[in-house]
VEXDRENGU-939078 format. One line per 2 residues: number of its first residue (from 1); for each residue x negated, y negated, z of C-alpha. Coordinates in Angstrom, 3 decimals. Each point is the difference from the previous one (the first is absolute). Layout:
VEXDRENGU-939078
NUM> X:Y:Z  ...
//
This chain:
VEXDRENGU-939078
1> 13.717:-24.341:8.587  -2.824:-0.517:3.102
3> -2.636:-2.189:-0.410  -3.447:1.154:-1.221
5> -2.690:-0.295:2.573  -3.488:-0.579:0.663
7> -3.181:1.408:1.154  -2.957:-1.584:1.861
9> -3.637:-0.718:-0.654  -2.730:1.969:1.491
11> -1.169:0.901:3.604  3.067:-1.819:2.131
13> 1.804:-0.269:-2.955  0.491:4.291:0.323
15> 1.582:-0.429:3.777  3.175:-0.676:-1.689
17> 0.200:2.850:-2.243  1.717:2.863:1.684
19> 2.060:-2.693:1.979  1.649:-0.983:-3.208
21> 1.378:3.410:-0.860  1.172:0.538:3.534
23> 2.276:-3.554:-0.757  1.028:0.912:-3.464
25> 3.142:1.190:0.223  0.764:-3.049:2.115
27> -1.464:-2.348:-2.561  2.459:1.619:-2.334
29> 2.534:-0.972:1.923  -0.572:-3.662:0.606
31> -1.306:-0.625:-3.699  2.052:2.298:-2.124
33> 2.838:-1.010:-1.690  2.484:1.918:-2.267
35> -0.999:-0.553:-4.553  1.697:-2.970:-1.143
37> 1.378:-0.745:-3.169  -3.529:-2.063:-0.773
39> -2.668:2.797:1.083  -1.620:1.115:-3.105
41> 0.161:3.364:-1.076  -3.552:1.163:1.237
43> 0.648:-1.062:3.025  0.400:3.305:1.784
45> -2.141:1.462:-1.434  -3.357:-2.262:0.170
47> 1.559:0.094:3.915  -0.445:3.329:0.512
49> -3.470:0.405:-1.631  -1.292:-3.289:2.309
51> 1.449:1.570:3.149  -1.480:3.576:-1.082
53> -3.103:-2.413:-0.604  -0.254:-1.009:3.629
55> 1.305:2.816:1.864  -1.776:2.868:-1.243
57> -3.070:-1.807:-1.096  -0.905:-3.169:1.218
59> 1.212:0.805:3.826  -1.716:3.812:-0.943
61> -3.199:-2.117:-1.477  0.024:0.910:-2.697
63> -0.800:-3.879:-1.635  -0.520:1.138:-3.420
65> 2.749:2.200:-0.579  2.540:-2.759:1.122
67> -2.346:-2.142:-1.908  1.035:1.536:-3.301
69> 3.839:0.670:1.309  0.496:-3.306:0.349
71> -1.388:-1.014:-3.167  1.930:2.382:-1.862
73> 3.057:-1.097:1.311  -1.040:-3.766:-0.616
75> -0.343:1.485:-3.886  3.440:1.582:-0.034
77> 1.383:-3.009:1.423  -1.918:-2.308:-3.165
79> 1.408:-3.414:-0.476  3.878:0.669:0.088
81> 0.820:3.667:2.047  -0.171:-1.443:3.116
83> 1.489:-2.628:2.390  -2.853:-2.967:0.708
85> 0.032:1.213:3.665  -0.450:3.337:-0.563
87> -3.159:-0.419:-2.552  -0.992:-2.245:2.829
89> -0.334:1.927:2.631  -1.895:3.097:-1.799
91> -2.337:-3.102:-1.089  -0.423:-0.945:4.136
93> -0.322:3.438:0.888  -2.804:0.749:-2.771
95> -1.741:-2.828:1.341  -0.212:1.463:2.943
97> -0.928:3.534:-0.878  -3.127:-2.008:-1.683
99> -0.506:-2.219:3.650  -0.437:3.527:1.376
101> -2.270:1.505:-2.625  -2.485:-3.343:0.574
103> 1.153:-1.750:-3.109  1.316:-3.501:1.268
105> -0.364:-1.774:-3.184  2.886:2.107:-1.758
107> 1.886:0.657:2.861  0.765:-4.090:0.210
109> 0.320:0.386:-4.028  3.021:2.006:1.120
111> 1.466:-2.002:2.846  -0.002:-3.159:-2.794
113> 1.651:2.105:-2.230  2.573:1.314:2.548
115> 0.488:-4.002:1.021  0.532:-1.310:-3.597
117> 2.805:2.601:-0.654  1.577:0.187:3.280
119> -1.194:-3.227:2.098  1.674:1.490:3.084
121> -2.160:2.972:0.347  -1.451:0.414:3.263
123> -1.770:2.736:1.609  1.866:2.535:2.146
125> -0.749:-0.553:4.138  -0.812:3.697:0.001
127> -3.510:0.190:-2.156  -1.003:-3.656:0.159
129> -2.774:-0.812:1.417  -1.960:-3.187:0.319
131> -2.413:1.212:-2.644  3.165:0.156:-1.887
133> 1.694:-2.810:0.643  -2.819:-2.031:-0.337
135> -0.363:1.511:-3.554  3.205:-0.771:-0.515
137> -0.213:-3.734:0.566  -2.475:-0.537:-1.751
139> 1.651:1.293:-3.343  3.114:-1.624:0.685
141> -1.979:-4.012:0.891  -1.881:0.510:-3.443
143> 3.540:0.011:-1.499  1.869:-2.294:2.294
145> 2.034:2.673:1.790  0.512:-0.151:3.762
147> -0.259:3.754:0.808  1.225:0.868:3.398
149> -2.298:3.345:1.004  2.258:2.172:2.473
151> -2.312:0.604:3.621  -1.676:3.322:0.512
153> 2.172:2.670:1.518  -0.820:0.976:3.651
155> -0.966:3.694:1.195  3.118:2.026:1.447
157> 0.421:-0.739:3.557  -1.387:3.352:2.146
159> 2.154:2.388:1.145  0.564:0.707:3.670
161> 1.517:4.018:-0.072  -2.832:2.433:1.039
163> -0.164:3.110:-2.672  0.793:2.952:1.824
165> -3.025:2.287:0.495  -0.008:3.942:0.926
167> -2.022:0.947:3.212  -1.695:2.809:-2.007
169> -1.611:-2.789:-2.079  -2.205:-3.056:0.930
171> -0.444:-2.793:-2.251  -1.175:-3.808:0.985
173> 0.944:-2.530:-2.959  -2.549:-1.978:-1.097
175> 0.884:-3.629:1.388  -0.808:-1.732:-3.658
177> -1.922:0.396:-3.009  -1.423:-3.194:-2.621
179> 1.602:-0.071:-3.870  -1.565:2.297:-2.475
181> -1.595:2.293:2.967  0.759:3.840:0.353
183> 1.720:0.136:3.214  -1.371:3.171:2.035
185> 2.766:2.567:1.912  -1.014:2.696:2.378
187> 2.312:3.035:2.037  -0.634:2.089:2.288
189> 1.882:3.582:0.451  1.123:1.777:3.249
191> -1.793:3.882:-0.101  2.195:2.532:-1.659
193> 2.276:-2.497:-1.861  -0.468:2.431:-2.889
195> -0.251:-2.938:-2.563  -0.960:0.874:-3.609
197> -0.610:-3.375:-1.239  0.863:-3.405:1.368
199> 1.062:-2.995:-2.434  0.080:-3.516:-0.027
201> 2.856:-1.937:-1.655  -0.101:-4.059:-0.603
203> 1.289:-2.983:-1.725  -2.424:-3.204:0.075
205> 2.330:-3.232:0.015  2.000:-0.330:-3.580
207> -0.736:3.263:-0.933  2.969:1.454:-1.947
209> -0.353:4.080:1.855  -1.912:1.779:2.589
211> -3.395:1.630:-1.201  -1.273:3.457:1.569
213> -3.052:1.354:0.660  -1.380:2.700:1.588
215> -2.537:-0.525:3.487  -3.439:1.671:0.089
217> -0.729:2.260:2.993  -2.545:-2.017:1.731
219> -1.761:1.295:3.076  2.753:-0.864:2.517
221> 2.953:-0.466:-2.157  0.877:-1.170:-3.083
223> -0.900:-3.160:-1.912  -0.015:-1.659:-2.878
225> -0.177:-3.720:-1.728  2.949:-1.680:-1.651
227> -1.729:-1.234:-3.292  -0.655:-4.060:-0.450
229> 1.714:-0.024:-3.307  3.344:1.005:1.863
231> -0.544:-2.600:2.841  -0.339:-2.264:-2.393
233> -0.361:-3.947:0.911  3.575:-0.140:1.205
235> 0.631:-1.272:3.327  2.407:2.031:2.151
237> 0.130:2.889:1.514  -1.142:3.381:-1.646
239> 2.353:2.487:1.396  -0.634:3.601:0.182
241> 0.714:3.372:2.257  -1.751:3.253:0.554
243> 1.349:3.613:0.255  -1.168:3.351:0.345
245> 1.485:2.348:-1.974  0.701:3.900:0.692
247> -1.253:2.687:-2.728  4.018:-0.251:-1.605
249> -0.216:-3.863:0.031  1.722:-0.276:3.088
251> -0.930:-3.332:2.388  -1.752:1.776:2.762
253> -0.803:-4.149:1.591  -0.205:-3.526:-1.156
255> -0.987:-3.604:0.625  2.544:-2.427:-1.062
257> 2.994:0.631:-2.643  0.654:-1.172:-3.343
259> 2.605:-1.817:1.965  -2.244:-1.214:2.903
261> -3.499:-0.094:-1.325  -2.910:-0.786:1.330
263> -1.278:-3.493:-1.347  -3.488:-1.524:-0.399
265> -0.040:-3.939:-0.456  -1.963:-0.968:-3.367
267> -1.335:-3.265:0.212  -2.581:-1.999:-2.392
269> -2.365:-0.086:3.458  0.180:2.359:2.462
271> -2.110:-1.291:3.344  0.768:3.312:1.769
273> -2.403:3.361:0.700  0.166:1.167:-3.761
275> 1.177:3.434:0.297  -1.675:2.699:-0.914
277> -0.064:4.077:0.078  -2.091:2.041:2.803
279> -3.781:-0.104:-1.226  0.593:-2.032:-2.699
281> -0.425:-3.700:-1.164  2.680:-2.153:-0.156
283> 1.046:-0.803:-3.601  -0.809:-2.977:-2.047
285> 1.998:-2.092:-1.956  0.198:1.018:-3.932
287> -1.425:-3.291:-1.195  -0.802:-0.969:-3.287
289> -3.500:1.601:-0.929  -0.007:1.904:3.532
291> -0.495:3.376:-2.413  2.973:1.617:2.370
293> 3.145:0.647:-0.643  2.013:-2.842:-0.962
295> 3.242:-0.501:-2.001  -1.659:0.454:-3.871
297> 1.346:-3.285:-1.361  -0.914:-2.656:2.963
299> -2.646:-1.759:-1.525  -3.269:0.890:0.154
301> 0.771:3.450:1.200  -2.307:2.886:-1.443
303> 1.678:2.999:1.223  0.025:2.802:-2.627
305> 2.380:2.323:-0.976  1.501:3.126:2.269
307> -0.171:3.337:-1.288  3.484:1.557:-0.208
309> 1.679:0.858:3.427  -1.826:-2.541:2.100
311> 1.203:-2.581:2.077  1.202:-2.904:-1.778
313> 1.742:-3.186:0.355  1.098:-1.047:-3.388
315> 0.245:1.350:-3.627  -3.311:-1.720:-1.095
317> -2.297:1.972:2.605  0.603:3.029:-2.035
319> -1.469:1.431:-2.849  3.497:0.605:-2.076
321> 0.779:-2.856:1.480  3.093:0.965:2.021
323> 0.003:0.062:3.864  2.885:2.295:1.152
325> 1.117:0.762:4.013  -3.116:-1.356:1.142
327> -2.257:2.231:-2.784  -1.845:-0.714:-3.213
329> 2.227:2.125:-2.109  -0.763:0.959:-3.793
331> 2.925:-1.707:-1.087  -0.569:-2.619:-2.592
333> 2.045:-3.036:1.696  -0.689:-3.152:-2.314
335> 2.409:-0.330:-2.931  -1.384:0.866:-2.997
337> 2.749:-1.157:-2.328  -0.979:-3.260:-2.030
339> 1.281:-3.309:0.627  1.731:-1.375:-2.460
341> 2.378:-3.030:-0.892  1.099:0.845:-3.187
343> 0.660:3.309:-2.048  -2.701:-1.179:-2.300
345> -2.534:0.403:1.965  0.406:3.736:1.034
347> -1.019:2.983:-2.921  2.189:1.393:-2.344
349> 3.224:2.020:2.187  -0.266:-1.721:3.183
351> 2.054:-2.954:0.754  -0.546:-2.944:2.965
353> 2.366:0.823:2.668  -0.331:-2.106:3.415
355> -3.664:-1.658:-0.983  -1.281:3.795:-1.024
357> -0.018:2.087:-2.833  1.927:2.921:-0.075
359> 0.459:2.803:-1.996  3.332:-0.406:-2.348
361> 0.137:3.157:-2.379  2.999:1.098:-2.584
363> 2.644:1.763:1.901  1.432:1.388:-3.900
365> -1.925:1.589:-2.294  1.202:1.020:-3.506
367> -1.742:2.074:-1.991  0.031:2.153:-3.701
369> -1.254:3.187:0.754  -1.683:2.380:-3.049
371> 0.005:3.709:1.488  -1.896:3.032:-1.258
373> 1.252:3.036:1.454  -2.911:2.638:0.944
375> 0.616:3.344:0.902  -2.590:2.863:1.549
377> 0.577:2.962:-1.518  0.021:3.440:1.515
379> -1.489:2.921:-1.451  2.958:2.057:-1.688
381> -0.236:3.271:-2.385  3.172:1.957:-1.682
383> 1.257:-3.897:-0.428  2.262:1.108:-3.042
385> 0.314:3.381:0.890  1.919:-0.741:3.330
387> 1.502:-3.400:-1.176  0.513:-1.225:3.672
389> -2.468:-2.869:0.713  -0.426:-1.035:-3.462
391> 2.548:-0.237:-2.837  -1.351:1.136:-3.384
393> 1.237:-1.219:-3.554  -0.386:1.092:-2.920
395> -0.951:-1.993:-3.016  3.325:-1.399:-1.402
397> 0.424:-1.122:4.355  2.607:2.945:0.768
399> -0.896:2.127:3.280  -1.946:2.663:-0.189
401> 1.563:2.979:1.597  -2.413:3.588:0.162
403> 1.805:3.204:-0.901  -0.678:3.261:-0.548
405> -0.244:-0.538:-4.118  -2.859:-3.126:0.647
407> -1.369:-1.105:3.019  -3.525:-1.369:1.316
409> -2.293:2.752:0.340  -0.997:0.091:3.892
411> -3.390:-1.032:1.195  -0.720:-1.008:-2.857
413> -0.730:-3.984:-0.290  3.824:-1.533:0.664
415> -1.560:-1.530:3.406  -0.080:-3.968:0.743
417> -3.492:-0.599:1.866  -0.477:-2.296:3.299
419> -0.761:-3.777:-0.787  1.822:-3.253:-0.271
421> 1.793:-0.841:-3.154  1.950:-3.311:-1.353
423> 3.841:-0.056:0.706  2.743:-2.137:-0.479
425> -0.531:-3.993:-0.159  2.284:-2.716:1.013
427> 0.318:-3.278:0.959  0.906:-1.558:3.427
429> 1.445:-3.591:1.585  -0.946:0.076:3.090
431> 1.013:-2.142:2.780  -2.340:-0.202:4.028
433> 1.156:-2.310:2.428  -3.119:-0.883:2.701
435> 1.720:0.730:3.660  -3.296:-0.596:1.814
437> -3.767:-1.314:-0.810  -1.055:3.996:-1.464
439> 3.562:1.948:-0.547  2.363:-0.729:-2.977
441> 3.601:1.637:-0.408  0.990:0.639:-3.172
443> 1.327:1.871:-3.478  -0.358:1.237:-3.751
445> 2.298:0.429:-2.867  -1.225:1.117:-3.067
447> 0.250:2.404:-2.915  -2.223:2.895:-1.041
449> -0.867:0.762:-3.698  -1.092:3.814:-1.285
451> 2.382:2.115:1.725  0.758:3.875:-1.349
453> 2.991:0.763:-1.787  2.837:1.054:1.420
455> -0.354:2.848:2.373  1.178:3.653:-0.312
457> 2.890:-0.983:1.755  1.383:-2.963:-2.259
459> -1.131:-2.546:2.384  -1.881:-3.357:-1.388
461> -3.265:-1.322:1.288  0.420:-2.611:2.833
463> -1.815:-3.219:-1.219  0.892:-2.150:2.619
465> -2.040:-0.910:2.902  1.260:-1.109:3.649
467> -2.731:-0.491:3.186  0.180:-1.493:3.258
469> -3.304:-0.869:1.783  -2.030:-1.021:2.565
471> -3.469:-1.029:-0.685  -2.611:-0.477:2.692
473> -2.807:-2.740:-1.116  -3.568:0.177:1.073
475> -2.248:-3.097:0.817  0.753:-3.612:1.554
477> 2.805:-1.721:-1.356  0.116:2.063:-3.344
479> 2.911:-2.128:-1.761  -1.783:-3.050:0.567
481> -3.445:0.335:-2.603  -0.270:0.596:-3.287
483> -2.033:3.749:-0.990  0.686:3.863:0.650
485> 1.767:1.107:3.067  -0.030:3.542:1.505
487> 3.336:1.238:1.536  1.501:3.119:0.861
489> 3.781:0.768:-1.324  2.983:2.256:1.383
491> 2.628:0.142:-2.518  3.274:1.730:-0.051
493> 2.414:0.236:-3.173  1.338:2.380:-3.226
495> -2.472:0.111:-3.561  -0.805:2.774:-2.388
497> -2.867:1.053:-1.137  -1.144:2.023:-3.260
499> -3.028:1.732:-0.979  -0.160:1.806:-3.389
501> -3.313:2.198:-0.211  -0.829:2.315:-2.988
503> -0.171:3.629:0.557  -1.766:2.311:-2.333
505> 2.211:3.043:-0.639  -1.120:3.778:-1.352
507> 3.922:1.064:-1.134  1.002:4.230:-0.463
509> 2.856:-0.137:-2.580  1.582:3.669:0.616
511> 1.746:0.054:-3.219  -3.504:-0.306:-1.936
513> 0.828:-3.274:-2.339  -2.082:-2.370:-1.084
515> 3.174:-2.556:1.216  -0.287:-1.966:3.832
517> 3.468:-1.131:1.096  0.499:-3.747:-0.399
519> -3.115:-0.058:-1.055  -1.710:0.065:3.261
521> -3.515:0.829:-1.226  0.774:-0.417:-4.007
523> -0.669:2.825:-2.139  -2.314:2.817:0.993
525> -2.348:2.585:-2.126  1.295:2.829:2.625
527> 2.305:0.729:2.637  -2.498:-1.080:2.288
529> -0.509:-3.802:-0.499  -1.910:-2.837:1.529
531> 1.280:-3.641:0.720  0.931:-2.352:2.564
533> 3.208:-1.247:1.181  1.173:-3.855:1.979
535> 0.824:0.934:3.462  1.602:-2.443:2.394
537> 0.132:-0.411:3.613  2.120:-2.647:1.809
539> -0.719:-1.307:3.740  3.115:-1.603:1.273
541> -1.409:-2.337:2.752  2.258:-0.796:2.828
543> -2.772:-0.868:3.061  -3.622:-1.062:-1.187
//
């Protein structure tokens, strides 16, 4: 496990920023050591969260979102989940995340508390500073601790290899450029180069990748200013090369490589000519209350927000606060899961996973299912005269089979009407197993009351009920809150269905008796009688 590290206070405590992630994996290295049978068992994982604290926010400056890292991971580590030295070095690097932010007073409130659990804490060579350090000692002579503060890191010794340059292309570096100051690049084109754009890549000192951005055609060439915010107050070199590119992308000339870059030294004073574009001022330093662009959380800075697709140097100069390649981007980019240390203290179906709450929902559902079956009825007439879609019985429940002694008299009533009617019933268990945050898998057995008597044929109604399906639920995290949910359904599987609808009948008895066989319509004053007979009509379902 590496040692947590630290950050720096403000103005020369930022030279040390990007240098530290440039070292990192070689503090790793030299501090790490394999877990132990005594490391606690949040060790790792309040580890991860400080490093993801200071390498993607604090070195990024972004103070208050490793601000609020840091403490959650001091709250998942609580009294007993981690090892004294690890819960002492997120304590030393929140102190100086609030050093940075102007807060001295708690950022030594966190360098005593880092000391009394872990009185060998000391502040890694690669962010301190002597505003640091001298924080530092102070907390640790109020409690009697001789703190040994690390020196400051140096810049990175300049580099000797000239960056190749094309002859179609002329380019003079600019020979240095102050902390926190937009550093100004111009290039010139050779006539009939047949550029369509020309783009400037760099990487200030620490940064973790290259940025692009496009040049603006000025009126000799092309120009454009790398923004403060990425300079940063770093010192080293800012390295960066230039190409022209062809209408297919193609490299049509360049200054420098990613390999061999051009470099510009960042200092904290530059005594040089400050550089500057043709016509133009030189650029100012983004001070604190200088109203230009400066990195949004250096204190004191009053730089507003960037609409969406400007140039930005960090999540919190956007709107949606999320800074992408260079660009505001619409992207939300700030967590909005709540913190949490216990699952108490998130709402009902989320649990506290890794200091947040997450959702948690049922993955099996059981349920007792009460069915009505509906059917929409089609317009029918002849119903007992034909005897095909229906089944017609008589009154003691025998068949009803027309013949040429008594049969329905055509187009006359015997016709079923469109509209929905009540069919069978039954009852269900059902069984839906949740195989992602909206789609459940699942099934149905059941049995179905009200079915028709046997058919024509001798065969029984089929009560049972078997279904497969896969149900589609709409909404965010449906299985989680109580109320009503909808969802679509696809279902595949074998059920019967009955309707029984009654038909009103005008019979012809040939033979002139006052008599209706099996007493389909009871008795009659004529041979022509009126009455109504039970017909049936069965659905057998195998898709629905």
């Amino acid at each position: 496990m590496r040692s947590l590290r630290d950050g720096a206070g403000i103005g020369r405590a930022m030279s040390r920023l990007r240098g530290y992630a440039v070292r990192a994996a070689v503090i790793l290295a030299l501090v790490g050591s394999s877990p132990s049978a005594g490391a606690a068992p949040k060790d790792d994982l309040a580890t991860k969260m400080n490093q993801d604290a200071i390498d993607n926010d604090y070195l990024a400056m972004r103070f208050p979102e490793a601000d609020r890292k840091l403490r959650q991971a001091i709250a998942i580590c609580g009294k007993t989940g981690c090892s004294p030295n690890v819960t002492a070095q997120l304590h030393r690097d929140l102190g100086i995340v609030y050093l940075v932010s102007n807060k001295p007073d708690d950022g030594k409130a966190q360098f005593a508390q880092a000391l009394q659990l872990d009185a060998t804490t000391t502040i890694p060579k690669d962010l301190s500073t002597p505003e640091i350090n001298a924080a530092f000692k102070d907390a640790a002579d109020k409690l009697g601790v001789v703190a040994k503060a690390a020196p400051a890191a140096g810049p990175e010794p300049p580099r000797t290899r000239k960056p190749p340059q094309s002859e179609e292309l002329r380019h003079t570096p600019p020979e240095g450029q102050g902390i926190l100051t937009a550093v100004p690049l111009f290039v010139e084109m050779e006539e009939g180069l047949g550029q369509t754009k020309v783009v400037v890549k760099y990487k200030a000192y620490g940064m973790p990748d290259w940025k692009s951005l496009d040049m603006k055609k000025l009126r000799k060439g092309y120009g454009l200013e790398i923004p403060c915010a990425d300079v940063g107050s770093t010192i080293g070199d800012l390295k960066y090369y230039i190409q022209a590119l062809g209408s297919e992308g193609e490299v049509l000339a360049s200054s420098g490589t990613k390999t061999a870059p051009q470099r510009v030294p960042i200092s904290t004073s530059f005594s040089g000519d400050p550089p500057h574009l043709p016509g133009r001022k030189a650029p100012t330093a983004c001070t604190a209350g200088s109203g230009g662009e400066c990195p949004p959380e250096f204190p004191g800075c009053k730089l507003g927000k960037r609409a969406t697709g400007k140039v930005c140097g960090m999540d919190t100069e956007c709107p949606h606060g999320s800074c992408v390649a260079g660009h505001c981007s619409e992207d939300a980019g700030v967590d909005s899961r709540p913190p949490c240390e216990t699952d108490s203290q998130c709402t009902a179906g989320r649990v506290c996973k890794a200091g947040f709450c997450e959702a948690n929902p049922k993955k099996n559902w059981f349920g007792l299912v009460l069915q009505q079956d509906i059917v929409l009825l089609s317009a029918a007439k002849d119903v007992g005269l034909n005897g095909t879609v229906y089944a017609c019985q008589q009154g003691d429940g025998t068949y009803f089979t027309p013949s040429d002694m008594l049969a329905p008299e055509a187009g006359v009533s015997d016709e079923v009407k469109s509209g929905v009617a009540l069919a069978t019933t039954r009852v269900l268990l059902s069984y839906d197993r949740q195989v992602t945050a909206n789609v459940a898998l699942g099934g149905r057995l059941g049995y179905a009351f009200g079915g028709g008597p046997d058919s024509r044929s001798g065969a029984p109604f089929f009560p049972y009920h078997v279904e497969g399906r896969a149900s589609l639920w709409i909404g965010s995290d449906p299985f989680i809150q109580l109320g009503m949910r909808p969802y679509f359904v696809a279902s595949v599987g074998f059920a019967q269905v009955d309707v029984s609808v009654n038909v009103p009948l005008v019979m012809n008895n040939a033979a002139g008796t006052n008599e209706q066989p099996g007493s389909l319509l009871g008795r009659g004053p004529s041979s022509r009688a009126v009455g109504s007979a039970s017909c049936m009509r069965s659905v057998e379902t195998r898709v629905s």
